[in-house]
Phi, psi and omega in degrees: 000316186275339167279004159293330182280297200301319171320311221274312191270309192248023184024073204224130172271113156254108205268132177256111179281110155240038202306168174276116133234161184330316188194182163306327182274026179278137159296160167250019189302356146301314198276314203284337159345291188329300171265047165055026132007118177263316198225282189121123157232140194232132201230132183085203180285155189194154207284017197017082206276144174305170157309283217287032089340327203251151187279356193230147161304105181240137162249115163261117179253106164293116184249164184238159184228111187265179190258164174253076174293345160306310193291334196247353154286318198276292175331298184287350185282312184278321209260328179231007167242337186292150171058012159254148167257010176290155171248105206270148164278113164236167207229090165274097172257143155194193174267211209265339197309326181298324226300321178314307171304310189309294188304346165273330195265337152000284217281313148002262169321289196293028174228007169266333182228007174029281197264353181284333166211164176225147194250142180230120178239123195278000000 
């Protein structure tokens, strides 16, 4: 779909790399150099290499992913709060696509279960 718009609107030919790297945030700019590429565009999180680094022009399009903060309230409610009186410690972690739900998932927990747990987001 976005290579059909980018054909459609800017009359442009596009190779879509979907090669094995270290993670989502790697470039692949040796291969598409390779395959004679003018530019790179990258979709998600990424370790962001400079221009003048990568061998190629890359446009980074950040993207967010969203959470299902119900599904992930009832889950810690049910597997670690219920029936406790202790005050659990959680540890809200993801990647960056996330980082927006997590900060809502916070706010979530303190202001839902308020002295029953403290959150560590690192």
């Amino acid at each position: 779909a976005i290579s059909d718009a980018l054909v459609a609107v800017a009359n442009v030919t596009t190779v879509t790399l979907a090669d094995v790297v270290y993670g989502a945030c790697c470039l692949d700019d040796h291969r598409a150099k390779a395959l004679g590429c003018d530019m790179m565009v990258h979709y998600g999180h990424s370790c962001l290499i400079p221009n003048d680094c990568a061998k190629l022009p890359t446009l980074y399009v950040f993207v967010t992913l969203p959470l299902d903060l119900n599904a992930l309230v009832d889950a810690v409610n049910t597997t670690l709060l219920l029936n406790q009186e202790k005050i659990v410690r959680i540890a809200l972690m993801g990647t960056i696509q996330f980082a927006p739900g997590i900060a809502k998932a916070r706010n979530r927990f303190l202001s839902q279960f308020k002295d029953r747990v403290t959150i560590v987001v690192p």
